[in-house]
MARVEX-395206 format. One line per field, with one value per residue (C-alpha): residue number from 1; chain; x, y, z. Coordinates in Angstrom, 1 decimal, padded with zeros to 4 digits, m for minus. Each point is the difference from the previous one (the first is absolute). Layout:
# residues N
resi	NUM:...
chain	A:...
u	X:...
v	Y:...
w	Z:...
# end
This chain:
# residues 66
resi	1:2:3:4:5:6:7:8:9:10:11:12:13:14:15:16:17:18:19:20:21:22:23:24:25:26:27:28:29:30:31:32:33:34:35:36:37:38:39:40:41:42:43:44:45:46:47:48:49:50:51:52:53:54:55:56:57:58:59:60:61:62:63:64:65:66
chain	A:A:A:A:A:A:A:A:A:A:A:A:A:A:A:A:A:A:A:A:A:A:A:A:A:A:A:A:A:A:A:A:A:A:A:A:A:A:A:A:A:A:A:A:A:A:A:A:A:A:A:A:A:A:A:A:A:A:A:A:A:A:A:A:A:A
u	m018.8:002.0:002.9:002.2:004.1:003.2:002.7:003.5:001.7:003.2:001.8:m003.0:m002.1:m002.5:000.0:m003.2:000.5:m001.8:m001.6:m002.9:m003.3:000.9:000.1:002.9:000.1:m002.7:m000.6:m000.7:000.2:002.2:000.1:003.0:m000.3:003.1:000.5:001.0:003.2:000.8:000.4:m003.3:m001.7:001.1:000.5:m001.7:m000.1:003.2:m000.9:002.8:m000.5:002.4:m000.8:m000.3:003.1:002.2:m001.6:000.8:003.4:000.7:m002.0:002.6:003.2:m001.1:m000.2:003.3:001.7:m001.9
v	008.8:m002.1:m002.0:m001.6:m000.8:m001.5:002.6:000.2:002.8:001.0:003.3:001.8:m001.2:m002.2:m002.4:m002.1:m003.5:000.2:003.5:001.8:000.5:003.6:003.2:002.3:002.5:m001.4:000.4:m002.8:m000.7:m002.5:m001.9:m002.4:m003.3:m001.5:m003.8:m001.8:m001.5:m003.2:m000.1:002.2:m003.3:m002.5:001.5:m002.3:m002.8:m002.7:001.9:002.9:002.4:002.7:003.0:000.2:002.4:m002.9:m002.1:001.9:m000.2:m003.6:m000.6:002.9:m002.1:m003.7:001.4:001.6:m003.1:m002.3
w	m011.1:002.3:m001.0:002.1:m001.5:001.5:m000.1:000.7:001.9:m001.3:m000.4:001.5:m002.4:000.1:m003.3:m000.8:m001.0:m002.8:m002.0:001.1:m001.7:001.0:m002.6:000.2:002.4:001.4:003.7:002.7:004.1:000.7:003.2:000.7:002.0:000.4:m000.2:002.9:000.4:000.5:003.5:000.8:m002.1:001.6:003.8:002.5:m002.4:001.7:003.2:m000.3:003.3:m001.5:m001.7:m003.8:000.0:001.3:m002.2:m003.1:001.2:000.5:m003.6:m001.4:002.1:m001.9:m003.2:m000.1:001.3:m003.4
# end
């Protein structure tokens, strides 16, 4: 069975969004894809030639001047 959930890393742990169809102590493989971020969507769109590590940083700038 393959099922495929949002979770949230936090302390560690990694906290599904919403419970499993699992049974306790149940054993699974777990691959993790993580989302991109909002620069790595949108690179290339307005014609940006920077990296996405600049970008991230400029996006992080704005937002603590709003």
């Amino acid at each position: 069975m393959t099922i495929d959930v949002e979770a949230l890393y936090e302390n560690g742990m990694l906290k599904p969004r919403r419970p499993l169809p699992l049974q306790e102590k149940e054993w699974v493989r777990v691959t993790v894809h993580r989302d991109k971020t909002l620069a790595e969507q949108t690179a290339g769109m307005l014609g940006w030639k920077g990296d996405a590590a600049t970008s991230e940083r400029l996006l992080a700038e704005n937002e603590e001047e709003v």
